[in-house]
C-alpha positions in Angstrom: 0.0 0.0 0.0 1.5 3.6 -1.1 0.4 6.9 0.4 -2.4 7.3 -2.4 -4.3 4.3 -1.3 -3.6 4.5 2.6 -5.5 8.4 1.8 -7.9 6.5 0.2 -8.7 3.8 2.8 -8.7 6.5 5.5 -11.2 8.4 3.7 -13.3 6.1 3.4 -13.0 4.8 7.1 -13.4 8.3 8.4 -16.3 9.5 5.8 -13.8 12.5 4.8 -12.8 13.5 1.5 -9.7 12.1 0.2 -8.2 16.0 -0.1 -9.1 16.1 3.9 -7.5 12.8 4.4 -4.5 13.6 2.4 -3.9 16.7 4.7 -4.8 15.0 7.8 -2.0 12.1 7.5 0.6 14.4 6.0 0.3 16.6 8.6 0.4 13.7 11.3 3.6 12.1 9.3 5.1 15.5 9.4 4.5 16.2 13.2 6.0 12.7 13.8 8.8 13.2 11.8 9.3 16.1 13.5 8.8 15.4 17.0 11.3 12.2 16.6 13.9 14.7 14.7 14.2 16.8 17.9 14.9 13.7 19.8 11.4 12.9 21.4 9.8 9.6 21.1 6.1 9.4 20.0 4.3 6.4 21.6 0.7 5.2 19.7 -0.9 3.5 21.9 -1.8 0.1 20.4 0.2 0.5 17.1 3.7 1.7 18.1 6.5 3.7 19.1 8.3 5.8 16.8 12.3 6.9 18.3 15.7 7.9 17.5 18.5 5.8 18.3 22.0 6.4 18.1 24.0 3.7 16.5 27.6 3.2 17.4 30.5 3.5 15.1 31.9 0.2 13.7 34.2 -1.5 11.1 32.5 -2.1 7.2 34.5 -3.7 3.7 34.0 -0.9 1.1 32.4 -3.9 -0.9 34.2 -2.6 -4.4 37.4 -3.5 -3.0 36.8 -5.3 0.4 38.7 -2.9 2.6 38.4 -1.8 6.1 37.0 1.1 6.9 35.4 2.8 9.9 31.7 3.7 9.8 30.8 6.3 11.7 28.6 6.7 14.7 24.9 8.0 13.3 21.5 8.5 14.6 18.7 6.3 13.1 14.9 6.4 12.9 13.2 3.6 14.9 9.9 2.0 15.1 8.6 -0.6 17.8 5.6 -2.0 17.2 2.8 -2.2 19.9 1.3 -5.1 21.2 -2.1 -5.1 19.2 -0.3 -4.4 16.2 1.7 -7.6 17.0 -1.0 -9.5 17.7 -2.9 -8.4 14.6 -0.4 -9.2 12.1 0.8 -12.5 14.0 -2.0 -13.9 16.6 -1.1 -15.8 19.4 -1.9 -19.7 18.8 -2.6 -19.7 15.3 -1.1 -21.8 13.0 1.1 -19.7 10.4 -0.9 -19.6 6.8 
């Protein structure tokens, strides 16, 4: 699913237009985006957890020539997701399909 069709399906969940829905989720993306960018975690109760975590630096192979070299230490995106988004995709005691 692509941004177009998750505007879609929440316009038609919500009974909004799809111009509304557009604006509504881009503006929720952004303020996540945001909020995570200036180091805050946003929690979603039920779906998940959206954080920055800083990754330490380590050792890579260029993979043209297979040196060393040093990657440096970065801060990444994160997402945990919650327990009834867990349990939604993968329920508990049911066989996997």
């Amino acid at each position: 699913m692509n941004k177009g069709e998750l505007v879609d399906a929440v316009a038609e969940k919500a009974s909004v237009t799809k111009k509304q829905a557009d604006a509504v989720l881009s503006a929720a993306l952004e303020a996540i985006v945001d909020a995570v960018s200036d180091g805050d975690k946003v929690t979603l109760v039920g779906f998940g957890s959206f954080e920055s975590r800083n990754r330490k630096e380590r050792e890579g192979r260029n993979p043209k020539t297979g040196d060393k070299m040093k990657i440096p230490a970065t801060k990444v995106p994160a997402f945990s997701a919650g327990k009834l988004f867990k349990e939604k995709v993968a329920p508990v005691g049911k066989s996997k399909k």
